[in-house]
C-alpha positions in Angstrom: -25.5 37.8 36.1 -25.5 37.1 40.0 -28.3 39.6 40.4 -30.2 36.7 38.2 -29.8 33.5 41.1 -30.8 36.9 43.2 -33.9 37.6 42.0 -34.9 34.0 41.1 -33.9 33.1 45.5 -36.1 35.9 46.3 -38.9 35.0 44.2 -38.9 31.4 45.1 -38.5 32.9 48.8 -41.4 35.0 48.8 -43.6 32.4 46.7 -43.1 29.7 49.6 -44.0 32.2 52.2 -47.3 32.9 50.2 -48.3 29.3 49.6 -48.0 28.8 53.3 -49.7 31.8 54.4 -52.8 31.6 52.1 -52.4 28.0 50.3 -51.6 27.3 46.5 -55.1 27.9 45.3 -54.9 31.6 46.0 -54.4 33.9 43.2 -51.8 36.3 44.9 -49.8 33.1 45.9 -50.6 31.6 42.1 -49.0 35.3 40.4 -45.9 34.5 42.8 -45.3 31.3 42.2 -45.7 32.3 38.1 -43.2 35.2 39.1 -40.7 32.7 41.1 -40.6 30.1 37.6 -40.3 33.4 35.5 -37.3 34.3 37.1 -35.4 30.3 37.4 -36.4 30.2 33.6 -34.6 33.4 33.2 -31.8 32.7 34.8 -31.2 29.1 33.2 -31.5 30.6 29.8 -28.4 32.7 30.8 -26.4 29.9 31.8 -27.1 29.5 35.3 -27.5 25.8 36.8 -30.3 25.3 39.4 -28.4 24.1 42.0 -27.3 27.9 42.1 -30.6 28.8 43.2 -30.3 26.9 46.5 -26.9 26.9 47.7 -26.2 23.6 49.7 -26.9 23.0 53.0 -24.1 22.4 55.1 -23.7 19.6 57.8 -24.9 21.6 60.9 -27.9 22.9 59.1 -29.0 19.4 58.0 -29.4 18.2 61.4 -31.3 21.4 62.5 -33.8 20.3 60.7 -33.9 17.3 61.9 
């Protein structure tokens, strides 16, 4: 079941890098975005919670942001 958080990271991962390459209106980043929901649906329906999709951020990388 791991490989589910996986695939649904890596889809979210690769949707973001789409949407800021192209923007949200184009169609490849539109089928990735459909793709990255696909996958977090999938992986709720087998029990996982969505925080499990993002682990959290710890302290350090909080303030690297900043």
């Amino acid at each position: 079941m791991p490989h589910l958080i996986q695939a649904a990271r890596t889809a979210q991962q690769r949707a973001a890098r789409a949407v800021a390459a192209v923007g949200p209106r184009h169609p490849c980043a539109r089928i990735l975005l459909a793709a990255a929901a696909l996958a977090a649906a999938t992986a709720w329906d087998a029990g996982h919670r969505v925080a499990a999709v993002h682990a959290p951020r710890t302290r350090s990388e909080r303030q690297e942001r900043v």
